[in-house]
C-alpha positions in Angstrom: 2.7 0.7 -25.9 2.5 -2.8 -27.6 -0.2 -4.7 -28.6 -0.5 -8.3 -30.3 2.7 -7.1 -31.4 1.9 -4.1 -32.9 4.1 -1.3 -31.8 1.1 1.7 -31.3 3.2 5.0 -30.9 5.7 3.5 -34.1 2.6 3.0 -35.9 1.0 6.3 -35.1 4.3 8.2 -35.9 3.7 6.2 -39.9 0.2 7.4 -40.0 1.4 11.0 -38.9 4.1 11.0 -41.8 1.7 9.4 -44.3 -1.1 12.2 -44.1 2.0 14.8 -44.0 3.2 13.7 -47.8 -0.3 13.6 -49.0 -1.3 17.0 -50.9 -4.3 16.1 -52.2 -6.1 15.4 -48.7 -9.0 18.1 -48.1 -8.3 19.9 -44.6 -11.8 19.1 -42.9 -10.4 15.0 -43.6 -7.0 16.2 -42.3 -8.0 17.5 -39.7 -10.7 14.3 -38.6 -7.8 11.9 -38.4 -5.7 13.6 -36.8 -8.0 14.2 -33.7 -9.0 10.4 -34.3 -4.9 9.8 -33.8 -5.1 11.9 -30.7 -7.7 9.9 -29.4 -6.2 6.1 -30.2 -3.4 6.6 -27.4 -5.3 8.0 -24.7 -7.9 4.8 -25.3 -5.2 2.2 -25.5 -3.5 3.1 -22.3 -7.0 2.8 -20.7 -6.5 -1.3 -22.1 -5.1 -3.2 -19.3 -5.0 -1.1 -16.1 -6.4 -1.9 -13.2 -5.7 -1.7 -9.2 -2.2 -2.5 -9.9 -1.1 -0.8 -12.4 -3.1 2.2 -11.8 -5.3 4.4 -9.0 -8.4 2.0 -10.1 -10.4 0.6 -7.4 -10.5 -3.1 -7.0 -14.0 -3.4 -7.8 -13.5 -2.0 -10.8 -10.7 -4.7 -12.3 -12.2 -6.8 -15.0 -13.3 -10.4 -14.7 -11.7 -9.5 -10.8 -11.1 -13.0 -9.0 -10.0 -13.7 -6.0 -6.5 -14.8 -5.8 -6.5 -17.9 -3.3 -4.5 -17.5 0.0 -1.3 -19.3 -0.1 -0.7 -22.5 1.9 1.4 -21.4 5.3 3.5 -23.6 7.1 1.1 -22.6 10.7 -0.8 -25.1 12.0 -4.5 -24.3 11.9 -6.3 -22.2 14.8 -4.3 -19.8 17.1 -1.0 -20.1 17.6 1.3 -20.4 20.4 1.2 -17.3 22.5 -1.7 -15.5 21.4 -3.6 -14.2 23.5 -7.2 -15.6 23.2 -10.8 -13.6 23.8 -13.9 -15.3 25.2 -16.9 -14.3 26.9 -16.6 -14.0 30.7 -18.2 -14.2 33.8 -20.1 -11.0 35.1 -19.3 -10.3 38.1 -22.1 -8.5 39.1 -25.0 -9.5 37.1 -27.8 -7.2 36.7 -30.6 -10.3 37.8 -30.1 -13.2 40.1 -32.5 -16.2 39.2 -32.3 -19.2 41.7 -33.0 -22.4 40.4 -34.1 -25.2 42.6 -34.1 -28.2 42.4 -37.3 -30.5 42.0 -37.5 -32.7 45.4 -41.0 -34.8 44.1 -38.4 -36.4 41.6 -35.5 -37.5 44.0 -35.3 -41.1 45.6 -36.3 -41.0 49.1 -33.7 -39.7 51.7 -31.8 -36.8 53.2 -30.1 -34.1 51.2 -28.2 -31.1 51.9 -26.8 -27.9 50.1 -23.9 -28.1 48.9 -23.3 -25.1 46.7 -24.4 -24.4 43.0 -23.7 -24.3 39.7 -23.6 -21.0 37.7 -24.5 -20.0 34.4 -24.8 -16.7 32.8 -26.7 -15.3 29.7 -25.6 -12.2 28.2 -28.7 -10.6 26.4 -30.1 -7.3 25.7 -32.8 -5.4 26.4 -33.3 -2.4 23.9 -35.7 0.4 25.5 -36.6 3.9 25.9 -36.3 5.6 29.4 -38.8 8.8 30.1 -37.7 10.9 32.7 -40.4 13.3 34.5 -38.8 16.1 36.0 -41.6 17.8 38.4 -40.3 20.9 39.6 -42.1 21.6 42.7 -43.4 25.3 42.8 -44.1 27.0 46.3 -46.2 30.3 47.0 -45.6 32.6 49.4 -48.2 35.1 51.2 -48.2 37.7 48.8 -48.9 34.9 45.7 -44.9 35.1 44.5 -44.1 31.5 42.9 -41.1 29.9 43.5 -40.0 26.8 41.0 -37.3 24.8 41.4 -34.5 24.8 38.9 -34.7 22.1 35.9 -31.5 20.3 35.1 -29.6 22.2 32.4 -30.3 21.2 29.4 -33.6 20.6 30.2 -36.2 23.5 28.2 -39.0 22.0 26.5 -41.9 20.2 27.8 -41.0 17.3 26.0 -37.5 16.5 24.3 -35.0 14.0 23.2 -32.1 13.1 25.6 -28.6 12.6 25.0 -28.5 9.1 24.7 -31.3 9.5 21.5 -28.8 12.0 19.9 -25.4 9.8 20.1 -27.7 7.1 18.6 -28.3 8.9 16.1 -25.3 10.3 15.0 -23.5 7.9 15.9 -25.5 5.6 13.5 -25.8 8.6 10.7 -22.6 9.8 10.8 -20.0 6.9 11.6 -22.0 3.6 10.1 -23.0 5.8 7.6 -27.0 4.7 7.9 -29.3 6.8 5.6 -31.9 9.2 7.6 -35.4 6.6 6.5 -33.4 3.3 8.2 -32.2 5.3 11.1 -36.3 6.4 11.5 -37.0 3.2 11.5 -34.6 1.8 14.0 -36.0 4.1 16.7 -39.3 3.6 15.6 -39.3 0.1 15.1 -37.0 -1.1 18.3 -37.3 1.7 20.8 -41.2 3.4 20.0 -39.5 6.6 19.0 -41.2 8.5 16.0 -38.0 10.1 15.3 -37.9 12.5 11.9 -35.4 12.8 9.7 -35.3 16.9 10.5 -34.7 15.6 14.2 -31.5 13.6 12.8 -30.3 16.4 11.1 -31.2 18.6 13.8 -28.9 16.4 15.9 -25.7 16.0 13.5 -26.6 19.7 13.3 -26.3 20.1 17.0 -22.8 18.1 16.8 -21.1 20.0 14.6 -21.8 23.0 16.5 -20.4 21.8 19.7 -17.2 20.5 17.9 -16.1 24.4 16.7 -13.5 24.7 19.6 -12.6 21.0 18.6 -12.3 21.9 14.8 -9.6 24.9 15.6 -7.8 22.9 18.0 -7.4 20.0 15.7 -5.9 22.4 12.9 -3.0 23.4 15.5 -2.1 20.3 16.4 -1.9 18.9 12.9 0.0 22.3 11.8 2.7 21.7 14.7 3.5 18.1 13.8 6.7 16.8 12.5 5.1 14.7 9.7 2.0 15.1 8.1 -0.3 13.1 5.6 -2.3 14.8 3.0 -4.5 13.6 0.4 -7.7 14.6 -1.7 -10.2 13.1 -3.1 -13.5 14.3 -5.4 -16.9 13.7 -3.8 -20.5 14.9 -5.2 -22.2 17.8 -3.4 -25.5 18.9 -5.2 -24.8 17.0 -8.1 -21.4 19.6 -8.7 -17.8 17.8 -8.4 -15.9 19.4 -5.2 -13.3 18.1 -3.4 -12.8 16.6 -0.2 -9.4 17.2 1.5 -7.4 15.5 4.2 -4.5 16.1 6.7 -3.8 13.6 9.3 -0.9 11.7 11.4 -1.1 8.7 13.8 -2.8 10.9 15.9 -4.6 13.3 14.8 -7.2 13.8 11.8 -9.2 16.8 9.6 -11.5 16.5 6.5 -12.6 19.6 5.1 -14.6 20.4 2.0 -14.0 22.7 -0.7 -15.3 23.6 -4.5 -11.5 23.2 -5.5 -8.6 21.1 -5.6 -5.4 23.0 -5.3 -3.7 25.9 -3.3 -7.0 27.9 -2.2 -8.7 24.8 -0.8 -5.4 23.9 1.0 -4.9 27.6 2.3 -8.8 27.9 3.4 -8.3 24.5 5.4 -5.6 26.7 7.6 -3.1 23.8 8.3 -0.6 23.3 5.4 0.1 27.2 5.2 1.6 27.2 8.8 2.7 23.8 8.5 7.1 23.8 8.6 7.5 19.4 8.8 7.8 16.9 6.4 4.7 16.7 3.9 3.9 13.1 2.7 1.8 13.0 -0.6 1.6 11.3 -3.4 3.1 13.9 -5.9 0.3 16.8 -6.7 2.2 19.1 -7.2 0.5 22.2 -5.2 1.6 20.1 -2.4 5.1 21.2 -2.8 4.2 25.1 -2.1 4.3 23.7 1.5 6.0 22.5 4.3 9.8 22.5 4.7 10.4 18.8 3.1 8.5 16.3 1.4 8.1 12.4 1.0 6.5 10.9 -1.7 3.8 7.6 -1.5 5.6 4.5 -3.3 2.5 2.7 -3.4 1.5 5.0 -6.4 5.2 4.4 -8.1 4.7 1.1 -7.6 1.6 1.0 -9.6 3.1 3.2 -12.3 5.9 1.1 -12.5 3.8 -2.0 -13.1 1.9 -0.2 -15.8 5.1 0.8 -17.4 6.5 -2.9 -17.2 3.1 -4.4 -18.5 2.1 -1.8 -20.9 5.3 -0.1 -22.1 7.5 -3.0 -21.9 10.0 -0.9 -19.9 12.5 -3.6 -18.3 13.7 -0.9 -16.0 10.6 -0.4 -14.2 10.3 -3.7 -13.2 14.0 -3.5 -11.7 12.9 -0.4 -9.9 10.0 -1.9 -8.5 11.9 -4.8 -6.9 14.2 -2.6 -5.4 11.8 0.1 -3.9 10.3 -3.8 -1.9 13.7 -4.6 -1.2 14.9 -1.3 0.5 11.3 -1.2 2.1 11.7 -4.7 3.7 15.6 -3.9 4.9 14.1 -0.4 6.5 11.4 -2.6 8.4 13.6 -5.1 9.5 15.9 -2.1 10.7 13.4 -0.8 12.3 12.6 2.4 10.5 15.9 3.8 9.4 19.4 2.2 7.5 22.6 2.5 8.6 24.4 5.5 6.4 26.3 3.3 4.9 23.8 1.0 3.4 21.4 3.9 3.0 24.4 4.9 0.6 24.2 1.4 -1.1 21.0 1.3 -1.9 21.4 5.0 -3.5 24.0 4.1 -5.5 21.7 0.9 -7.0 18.8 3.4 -7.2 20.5 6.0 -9.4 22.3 3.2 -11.7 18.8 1.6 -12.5 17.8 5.2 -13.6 20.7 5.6 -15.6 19.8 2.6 -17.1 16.0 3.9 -17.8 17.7 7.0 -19.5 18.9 4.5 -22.4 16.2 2.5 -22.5 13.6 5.3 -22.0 15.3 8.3 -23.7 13.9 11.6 -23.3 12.2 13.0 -26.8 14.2 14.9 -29.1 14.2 18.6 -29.7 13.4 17.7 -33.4 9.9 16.6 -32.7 9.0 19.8 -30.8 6.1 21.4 -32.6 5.9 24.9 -31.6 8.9 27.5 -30.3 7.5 27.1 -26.7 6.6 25.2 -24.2 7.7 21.5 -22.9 8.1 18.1 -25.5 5.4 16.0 -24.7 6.6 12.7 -22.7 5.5 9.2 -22.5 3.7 8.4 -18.9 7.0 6.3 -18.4 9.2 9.3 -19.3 7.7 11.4 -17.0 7.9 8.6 -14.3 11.2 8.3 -14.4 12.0 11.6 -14.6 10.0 12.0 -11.5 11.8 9.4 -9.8 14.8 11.5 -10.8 14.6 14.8 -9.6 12.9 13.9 -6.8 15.1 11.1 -5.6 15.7 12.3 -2.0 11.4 12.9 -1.7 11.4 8.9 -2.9 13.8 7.4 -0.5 13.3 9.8 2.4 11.7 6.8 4.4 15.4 5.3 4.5 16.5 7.9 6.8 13.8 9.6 8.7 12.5 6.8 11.6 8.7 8.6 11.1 8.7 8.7 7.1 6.7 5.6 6.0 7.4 4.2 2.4 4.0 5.3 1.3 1.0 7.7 1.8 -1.5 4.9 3.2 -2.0 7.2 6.1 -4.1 9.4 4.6 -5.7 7.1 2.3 -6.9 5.3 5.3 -8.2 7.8 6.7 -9.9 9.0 3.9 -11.4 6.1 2.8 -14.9 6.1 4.5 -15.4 9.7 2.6 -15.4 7.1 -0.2 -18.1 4.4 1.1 -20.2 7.4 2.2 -20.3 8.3 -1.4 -21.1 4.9 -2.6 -24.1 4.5 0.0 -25.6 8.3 -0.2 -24.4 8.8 -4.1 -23.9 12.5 -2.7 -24.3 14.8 -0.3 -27.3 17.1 -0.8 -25.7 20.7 0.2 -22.8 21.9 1.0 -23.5 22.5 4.9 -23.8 18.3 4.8 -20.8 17.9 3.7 -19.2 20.4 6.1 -20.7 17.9 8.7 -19.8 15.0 7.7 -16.1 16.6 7.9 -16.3 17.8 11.1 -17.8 14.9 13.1 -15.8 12.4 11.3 -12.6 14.2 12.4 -13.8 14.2 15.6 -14.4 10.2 15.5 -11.6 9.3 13.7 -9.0 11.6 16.3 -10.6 10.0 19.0 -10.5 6.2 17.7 -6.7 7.1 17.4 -6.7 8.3 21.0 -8.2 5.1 21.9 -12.1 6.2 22.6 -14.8 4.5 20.9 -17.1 6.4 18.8 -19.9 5.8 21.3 -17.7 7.7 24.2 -16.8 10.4 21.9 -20.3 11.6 21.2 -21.2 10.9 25.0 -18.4 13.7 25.5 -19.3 15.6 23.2 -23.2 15.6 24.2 -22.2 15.8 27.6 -20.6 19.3 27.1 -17.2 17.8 28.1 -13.9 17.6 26.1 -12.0 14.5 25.6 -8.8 14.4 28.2 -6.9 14.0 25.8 -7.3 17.8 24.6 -6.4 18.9 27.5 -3.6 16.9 28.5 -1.8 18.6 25.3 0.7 20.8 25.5 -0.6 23.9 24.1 0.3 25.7 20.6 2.1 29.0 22.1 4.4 25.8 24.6 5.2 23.9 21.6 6.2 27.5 19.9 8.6 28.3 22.8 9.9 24.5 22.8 10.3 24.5 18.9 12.4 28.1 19.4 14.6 26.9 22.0 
């Protein structure tokens, strides 16, 4: 890395030789700098990275700005075949109000009707609704009672209906509302002294009802041809743990776990059974499963722009430009190249590696510093050595139609785990986080099935499964289809 000119590793390397020739140097000194020279490189290539160049945030770029939008040739406003939205007439309004018109004011003479003008105000009108179930009881001669049946779902003498708990989670669970603000909505707007223990209770009362829904999930995601997985760390009790995803277009599951690699994985139950194509973004116990795997180039992007910026690596930059290019010709082929130009771009892909190997060359067996083990690499090294051996993982959106050229799936669907985090800080215990998982797997499968959040919990409160679920081919039909 350079900076102001100054060539750091070179410079590093003098230093190293430097305290090498000098006898005289007592080993506690000896050994100070050297740790201090560990310590300079891993600060500097913190200097200058930030959502480009790097798995940063954007909130966390320095002196961020906003880039202005560039000026488009469109006209302003909506253009020419879109398809507009505006509110519309209700058909069957819920209240009629006729308005008449003031005769005392109107010049002397006859008038008829002739029709009227309409005009409709859509308001609302937040309430509660008690119900009073009175179960009539009869007696016969002998003094035997006989009640009527409640509905089900109807035990206590007083209790919350289903419309209170989808409120609730719905507002806890998918807007993300902390517990007090939530107790003051129903308090506040509807009369309701709702308690935080009741809102638990209910989010509680979800994830029970969404077992069957959690193992059916797991199948379907385990039987799919591609799959996106992705992790990230979240705070549980003040202890780092890890929050792990696998999901497709269609089909979603968070699950929590104290670790990061292959036991987390196997204890979610999807990846070990999983036989499609993995899509990731290079950690490596991802490569244990699945049958193939493609790689997210929006991360290799960013590396590559660090390595340009930072490194001064010419080839990176090359590599970038061509990773957009073969990206824009797969869209505008609609998901998959021709062979032969699939070929093509191979061919101009391994060249500008070849070209890296030069310019980036890999370290020499002369600087190895013990008889085992690998030579430390530069992070460009290892990047392009990445991009080498796993070439066909990198370019496998060229040829399979449902490969995308990155991992945003999953980072998509991941990323509310992330403003949860922001709002709440952390989740209190573990059995929190476990129902955060489940319900938002639920909501997010269903917003990709095309029901609301609102519907979902309605289901789901309502003791009914979405149709979807059952409109699914089952696991032991799509075994038998897969084996012939």
């Amino acid at each position: 890395m350079t900076i102001q000119n100054i060539n750091v590793e070179a410079t590093i390397e003098r230093v190293k030789t430097l305290i090498a020739e000098e006898e005289g140097m007592s080993p506690a000194l000896k050994a100070s700098l050297e740790v201090l020279l560990f310590l300079v490189p891993l600060l500097v290539n913190q200097l200058g990275l930030n959502s480009k160049n790097s798995s940063k945030p954007p909130s966390m770029d320095p002196n961020r700005k906003k880039e202005p939008k560039r000026q488009g040739t469109r006209k302003p406003g909506g253009q020419q075949g879109r398809i507009g939205t505006t509110l519309t007439p209700v058909p069957d309004p819920d209240e009629v109000k006729l308005l008449s018109v003031d005769r005392s004011v109107l010049p002397c003479g006859r008038y008829q009707e002739a029709g009227y003008e309409v005009r409709q105000v859509i308001d609302l009108n937040i309430s509660r609704v008690v119900t009073a179930y009175r179960a009539e009881i009869l007696k016969d001669q002998q003094g035997k009672r006989y009640v009527a049946p409640f509905p089900e779902g109807v035990t206590r003498p007083v209790q919350y209906g289903n419309g209170v708990k989808v409120n609730s989670v719905y507002m806890s669970q998918y807007q993300l509302v902390p517990y007090n603000r939530i107790e003051d909505h129903f308090l506040e707007q509807l009369r309701l002294p709702v308690s935080g223990g009741s809102i638990f209770n209910f989010n509680q009362e979800a994830y029970d009802r969404l077992e069957h829904f959690d193992q059916w999930v797991r199948k379907q995601l385990a039987l799919s041809a591609v799959l996106h997985a992705d992790e990230t760390g979240v705070n549980i009790g003040g202890k780092l743990h890890w929050l792990h995803s696998a999901s497709n277009a269609e089909w979603t599951c968070f699950f929590p776990h104290a670790k990061r690699g292959n036991e987390a994985m196997d204890a979610m139950g999807i990846l070990p059974t999983f036989h499609g194509i993995l899509c990731h973004d290079h950690w490596k116990p991802y490569f244990t499963y699945g049958i193939l795997h493609a790689l997210c180039n929006a991360h290799h992007l960013r590396e590559l722009e660090r390595a340009f910026e930072q490194d001064k690596q010419q080839w990176a930059a090359k590599m970038s430009d061509l990773l957009k290019e073969i990206n824009k010709a797969v869209l505008d082929a609609s998901g998959v190249l021709p062979s032969a130009v699939s070929k093509r771009y191979r061919t101009r892909y391994r060249k500008v590696l070849a070209e890296a190997d030069i310019e980036c060359p890999a370290p020499k067996e002369a600087k190895r510093q013990g008889s085992r083990g690998r030579i430390p690499r530069s992070k460009a090294r290892n990047l392009l050595e990445r991009l080498r051996d796993h070439e066909n993982d990198v370019l496998r959106f060229m040829d399979e139609p449902d490969v995308p050229f990155s991992n945003n799936q999953a980072e998509n669907d991941i990323r509310m785990t992330k403003v949860q985090q922001k709002i709440s800080g952390c989740f209190r215990s573990f059995e929190g986080a476990q129902i955060f998982c489940r319900i938002r797997s639920y909501l997010s499968t269903c917003r990709k099935q095309g029901i609301t959040a609102t519907d979902a919990l309605t289901l789901l409160f309502d003791g009914k499964s979405p149709e979807f679920m059952s409109s699914r081919p089952s696991v032991e039909t799509m075994n038998v289809l897969r084996a012939e």
